[in-house]
N, C-alpha and C positions, 0 to 999 in steps of 0.2 A: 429371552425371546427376541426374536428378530424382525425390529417393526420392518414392515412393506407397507406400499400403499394400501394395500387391501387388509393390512391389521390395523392402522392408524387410528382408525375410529373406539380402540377400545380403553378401558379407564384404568387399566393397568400399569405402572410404573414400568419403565424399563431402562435401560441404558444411554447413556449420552451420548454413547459410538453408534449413535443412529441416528440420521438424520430426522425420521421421522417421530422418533421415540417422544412418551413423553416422558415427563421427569419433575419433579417439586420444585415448586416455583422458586424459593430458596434456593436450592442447586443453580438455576436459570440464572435468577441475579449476579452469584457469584460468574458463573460461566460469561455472563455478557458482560460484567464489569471487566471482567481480565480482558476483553477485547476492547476495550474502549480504551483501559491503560496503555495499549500495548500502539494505537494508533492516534493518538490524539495530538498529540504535538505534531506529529507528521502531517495531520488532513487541515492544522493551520498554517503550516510552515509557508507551502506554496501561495496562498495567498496574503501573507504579511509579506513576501517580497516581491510580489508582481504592484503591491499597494506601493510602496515603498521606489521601487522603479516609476510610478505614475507620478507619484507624490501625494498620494493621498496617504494619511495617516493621523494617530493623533493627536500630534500637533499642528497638524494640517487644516486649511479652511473648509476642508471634508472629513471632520474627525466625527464627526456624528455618522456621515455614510461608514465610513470604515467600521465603527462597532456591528453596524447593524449587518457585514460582511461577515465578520467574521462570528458571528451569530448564525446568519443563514446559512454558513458554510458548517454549521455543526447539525442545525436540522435537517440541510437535503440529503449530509450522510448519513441521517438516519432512515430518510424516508426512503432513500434508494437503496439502500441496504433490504428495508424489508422488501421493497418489489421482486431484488433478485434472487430473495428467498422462497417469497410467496407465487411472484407472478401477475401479471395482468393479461392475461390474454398470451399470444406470444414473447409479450415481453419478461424477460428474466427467466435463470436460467434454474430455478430452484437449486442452489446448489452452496454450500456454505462457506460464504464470499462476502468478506465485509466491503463495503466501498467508502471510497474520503476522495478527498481533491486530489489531482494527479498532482506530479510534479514532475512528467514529462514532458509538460508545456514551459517549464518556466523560460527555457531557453528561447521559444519562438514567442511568447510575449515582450519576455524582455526585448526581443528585438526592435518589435511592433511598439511598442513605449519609446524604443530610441528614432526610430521614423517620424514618428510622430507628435515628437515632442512632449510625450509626456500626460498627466492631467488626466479630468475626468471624463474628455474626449477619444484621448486612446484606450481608456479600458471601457470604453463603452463599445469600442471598435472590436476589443476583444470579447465582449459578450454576443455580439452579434454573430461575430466570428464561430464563437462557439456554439450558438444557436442552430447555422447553418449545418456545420461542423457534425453538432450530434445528430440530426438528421441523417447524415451522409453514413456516419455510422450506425445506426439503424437500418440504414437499407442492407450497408455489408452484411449485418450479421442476418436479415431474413435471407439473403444468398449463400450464406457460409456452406450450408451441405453438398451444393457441386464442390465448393473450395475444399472442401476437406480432404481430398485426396492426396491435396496439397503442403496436410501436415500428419504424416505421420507419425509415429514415436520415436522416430529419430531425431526431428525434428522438432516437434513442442517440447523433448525431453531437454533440447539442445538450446531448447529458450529459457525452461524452466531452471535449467542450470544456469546460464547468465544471468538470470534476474535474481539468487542466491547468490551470485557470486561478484555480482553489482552491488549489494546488500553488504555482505561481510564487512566492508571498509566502513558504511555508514555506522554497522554496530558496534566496533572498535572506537569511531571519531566519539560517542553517546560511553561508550565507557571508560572514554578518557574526561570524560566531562562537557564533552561539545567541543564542535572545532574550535568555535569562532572562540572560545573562554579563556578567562586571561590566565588561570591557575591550570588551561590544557592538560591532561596526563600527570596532573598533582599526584601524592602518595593518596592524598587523600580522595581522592576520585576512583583512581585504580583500588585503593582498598575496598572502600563502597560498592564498586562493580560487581569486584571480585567477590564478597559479602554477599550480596545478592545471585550471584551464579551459584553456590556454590551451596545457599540456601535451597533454588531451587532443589538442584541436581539432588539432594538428600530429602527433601520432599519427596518429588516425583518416584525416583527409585526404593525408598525406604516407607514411605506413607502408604495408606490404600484408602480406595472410595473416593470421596470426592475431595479429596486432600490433596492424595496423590493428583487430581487432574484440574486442579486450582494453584498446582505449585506456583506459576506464573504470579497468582493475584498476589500471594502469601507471602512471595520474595521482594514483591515490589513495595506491599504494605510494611513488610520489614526494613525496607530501604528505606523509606518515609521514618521509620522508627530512628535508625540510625543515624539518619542526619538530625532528626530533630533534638537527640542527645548530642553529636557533634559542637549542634552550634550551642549548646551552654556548654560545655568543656575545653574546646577550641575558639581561637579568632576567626571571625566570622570577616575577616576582610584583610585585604595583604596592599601590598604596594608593588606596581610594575616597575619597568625597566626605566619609563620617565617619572618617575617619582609621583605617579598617579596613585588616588587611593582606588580598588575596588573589592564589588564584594564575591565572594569562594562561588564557584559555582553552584556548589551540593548545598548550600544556603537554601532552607525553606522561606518563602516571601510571603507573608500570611497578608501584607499590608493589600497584596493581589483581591484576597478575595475578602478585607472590610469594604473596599472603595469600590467592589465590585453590585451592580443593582441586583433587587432578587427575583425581578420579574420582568421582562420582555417580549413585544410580540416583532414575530416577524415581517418584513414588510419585504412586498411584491413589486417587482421594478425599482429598486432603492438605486440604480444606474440604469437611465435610457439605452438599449441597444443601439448600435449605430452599423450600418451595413460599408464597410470601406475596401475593397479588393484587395488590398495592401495586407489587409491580415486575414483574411479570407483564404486564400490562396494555402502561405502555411500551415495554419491551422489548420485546412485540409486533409494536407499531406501528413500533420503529424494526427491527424485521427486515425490513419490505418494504420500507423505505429501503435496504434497504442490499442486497435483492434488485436492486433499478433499478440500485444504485450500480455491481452485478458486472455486469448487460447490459451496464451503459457500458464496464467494464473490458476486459468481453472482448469487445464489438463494435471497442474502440482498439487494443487489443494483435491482433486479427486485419488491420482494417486498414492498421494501422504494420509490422505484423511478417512478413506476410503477403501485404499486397495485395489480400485480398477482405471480405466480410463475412462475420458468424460463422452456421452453420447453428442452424436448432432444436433438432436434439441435442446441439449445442456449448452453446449458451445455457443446453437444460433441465441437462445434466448439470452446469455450471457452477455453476447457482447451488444444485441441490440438493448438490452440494459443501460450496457455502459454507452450504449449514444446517447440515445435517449434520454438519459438519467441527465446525463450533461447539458441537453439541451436545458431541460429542466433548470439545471443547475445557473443556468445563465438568468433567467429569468429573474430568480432573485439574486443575482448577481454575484453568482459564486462561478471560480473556475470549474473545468471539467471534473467528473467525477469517474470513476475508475477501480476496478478490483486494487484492494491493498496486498502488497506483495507481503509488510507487516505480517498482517491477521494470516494470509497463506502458510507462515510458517509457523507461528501460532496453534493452530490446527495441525499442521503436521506434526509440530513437537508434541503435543496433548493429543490426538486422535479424539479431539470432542468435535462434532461436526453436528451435533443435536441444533435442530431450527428452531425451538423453541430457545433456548441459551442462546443463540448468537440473535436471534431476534430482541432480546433483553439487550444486547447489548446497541442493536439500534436505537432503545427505547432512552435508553441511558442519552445516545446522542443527541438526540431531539431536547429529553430534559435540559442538557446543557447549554442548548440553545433558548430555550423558553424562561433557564433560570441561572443568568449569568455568574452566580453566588457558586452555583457547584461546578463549572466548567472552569473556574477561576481556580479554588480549590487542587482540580486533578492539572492543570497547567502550570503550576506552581513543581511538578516533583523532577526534581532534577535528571540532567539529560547519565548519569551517571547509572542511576538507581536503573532508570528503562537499559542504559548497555550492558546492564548484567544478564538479562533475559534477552537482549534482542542480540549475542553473542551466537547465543544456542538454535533463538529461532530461525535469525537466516539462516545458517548452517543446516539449518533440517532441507530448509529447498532447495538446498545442492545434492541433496541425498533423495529427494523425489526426483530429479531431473536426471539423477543418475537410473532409478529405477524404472523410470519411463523409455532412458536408453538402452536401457538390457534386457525390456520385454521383447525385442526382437534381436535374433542373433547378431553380434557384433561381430560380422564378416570384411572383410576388406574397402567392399564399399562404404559400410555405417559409420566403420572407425575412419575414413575420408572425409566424409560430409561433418561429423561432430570435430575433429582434430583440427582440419581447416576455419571452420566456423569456429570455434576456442579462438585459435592461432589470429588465423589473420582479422576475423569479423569481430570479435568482442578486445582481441586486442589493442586493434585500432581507435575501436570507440572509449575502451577505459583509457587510452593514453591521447586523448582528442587535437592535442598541441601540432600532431600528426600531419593534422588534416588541415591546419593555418590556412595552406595556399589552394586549399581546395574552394569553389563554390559557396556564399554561406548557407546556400540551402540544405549543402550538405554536410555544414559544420551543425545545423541544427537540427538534423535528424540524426546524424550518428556520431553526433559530440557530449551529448550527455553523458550517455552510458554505454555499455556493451551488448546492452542488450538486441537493440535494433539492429547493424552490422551483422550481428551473429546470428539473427532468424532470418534476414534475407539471403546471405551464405548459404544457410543448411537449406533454404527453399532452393534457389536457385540450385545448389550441388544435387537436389533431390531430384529435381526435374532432367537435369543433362547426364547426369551419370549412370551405367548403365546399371541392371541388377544381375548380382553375381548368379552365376549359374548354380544350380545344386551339385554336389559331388555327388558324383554316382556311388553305393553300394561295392561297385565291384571295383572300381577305381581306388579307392582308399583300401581295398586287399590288397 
């Protein structure tokens, strides 16, 4: 049966390919853990290195702030997760979108850190900043529905594909064992990966029920399995190039989560905001970067997950979400917060979009904030084990971005606006060294990634170019 809004109410089990479905709460749990697996090292990443740029961290004379950071920064993605499920009012987009910390900011913080030297003064500059910031994104997204003419499906399909295709390199660097690792692209890493891909893959296509659409959790808990036989059969630690000892990547670190506490609250203001025009300014500028970024998210994650495209009050309340949510997010002193592009493909590769299940999985977030004993735990599993599933999921959002580009005919114009936009806008941005001698304001909005570049393109090509005429009938005799 096909929940709609108007069947929701009833006590009948149904499908997890419905958003509104319900489903046994067992199913749920699995359903929302595999989304927590699938983004959790990412929703801390960005703020261990914006800390870490400040100097707060810890071993830092702010290592008490810092825990309680990255604490907060696990409960707001959960709290703002359910808003954009649920909703408050026009805020959020009901639509099944997990959110975590961006890391489209790290670039214009980090700059903001170098201004200003540093400290708990400059990241308080960047809360404030963000404060502001998400406000400003909240109004865009109450204005989105005049904007939307503005993005078509040429266009968000054109986004949605760069942000899969900005992705694929991060899933590779994670199944090679993480860049930064000193055993990089080991056999033993690339085995593990592979192990884990390859699990799923014979899950998902050869399993049914909820087997088949947990293959994600199954391949990761089996990756966990794996290493943790590894390291009694193998050495668990090598020697670099300067005759340093360290230890394997795919090494499970359990000592994480004895020394880890089993209970904390969180705390509100744990960094005074501070208003400085100095980082006000970009911050700005990259909030409506990062407005385009959530169109794209949730135009892939509707059409991967869903099968259709996303309406204007999915879109407005989406991204006033993600302002909002951010402002939020300052408050207790966590960066921005942001659809995960992650969970987007996530969803697309499983087709479970069920709000109860990805709601568990918010619930799971918050826990790991309230109980630092289990978020220790899931931060411990090597960046290996996550590149064998996250190989597959970006890859699926190059295949909604493609899908979004073919629901309207690829006639001469379309294939101009997406080709150029590839070519010149996303190219630029993944090869940033490019743009050295440009501006830094616009080394840091379109030097992260390709994503940015490439949706101003296709916007800009979609506004000046013309639309091709129809052939006639008698023409084409």
């Amino acid at each position: 049966m096909k929940i709609t809004k108007e069947t929701k109410g009833t006590n009948e089990f149904t499908s997890p390919y419905d958003f509104y479905g319900k489903i046994p709460v067992s199913n749920a749990i699995l359903y929302g853990l595999q989304h927590v697996l699938a983004m959790f090292v990412g929703n801390l990443t960005p703020l261990i290195v914006i800390c870490g740029a400040c100097g707060i961290g810890a071993a830092s004379d702010f290592a008490s702030v810092y825990v309680e950071l990255l604490q907060n920064a696990m409960i707001i993605a959960g709290v703002v997760t359910l808003i954009q499920l649920f909703s408050i009012g026009p805020v959020g987009g009901k639509v099944p979108i997990i959110m975590g910390t961006s890391s489209g900011f790290i670039g214009v913080f980090s700059s903001v850190a170098n201004i200003m030297g540093g400290g708990i003064l400059a990241y308080g500059a960047m809360m404030g900043a963000s404060i502001i910031g998400g406000l400003f994104e909240g109004v865009l997204g109450l204005f989105l529905k005049p904007l939307r003419k503005f993005f078509p499906a040429v266009v968000t399909g054109t986004v949605v594909l760069s942000i899969g295709l900005s992705l694929i390199s991060v899933g590779v660097n994670s199944f090679g064992g993480g860049a930064s690792a000193k055993d990089f692209g080991s056999v033993e890493n690339l085995l593990i990966g592979l192990a884990v891909l390859c699990i799923i893959l014979a899950i998902k296509h050869f399993a049914k029920g909820i087997a088949g659409s947990s293959a994600i959790l199954i391949g990761i808990i089996c990756g966990y399995i794996i290493c943790g036989i590894m390291g009694v059969v193998l050495p668990t630690t090598g020697i670099d190039a300067d005759g340093v000892q360290y230890t394997k990547a795919w090494v499970l670190n359990f000592d994480k989560v004895r020394d880890a506490s089993w209970f904390a609250f969180p705390t509100i203001l744990p960094v005074k905001p501070v208003f400085d025009v100095r980082a006000i300014i970009p911050v700005l500028i990259m909030f409506i970067v990062t407005a385009v970024e959530t169109v794209g998210d949730i135009s892939g994650v509707m059409v991967g997950g869903l099968g259709r495209e996303a309406t204007d009050d999915e879109l407005s309340g989406g991204v006033m979400c993600d302002g909002l949510g951010s402002s939020l997010a300052a408050v207790f002193g966590v960066l921005p917060n942001t659809s995960f592009s992650q969970n987007v493909g996530l969803v697309t590769m499983t087709k479970v979009v069920n709000r109860m299940a990805l709601s568990f999985g918010a619930i799971f977030l918050i826990l790991c904030g309230l109980f630092p004993k289990l978020a220790a735990l899931i931060s411990i599993m090597p960046q290996s084990v996550l590149g064998g599933a996250a190989v597959m999921m970006f890859s699926s959002i190059v295949i909604s971005g493609i899908q979004l580009i073919t629901k309207e005919p690829l006639d001469g114009r379309n294939i101009t606006i997406v080709s150029v936009a590839l070519g010149l806008g996303y190219g630029l941005g993944a090869n940033s060294t490019i743009l050295a001698h440009l501006p830094q304001v616009f080394q840091l909005i379109c030097g992260e990634s390709g994503i940015v570049p490439a949706a101003f393109v296709a916007i800009i090509l979609n506004i000046i170019l013309p639309k091709d005429k129809p052939v006639e009938k008698a023409d084409q005799e």
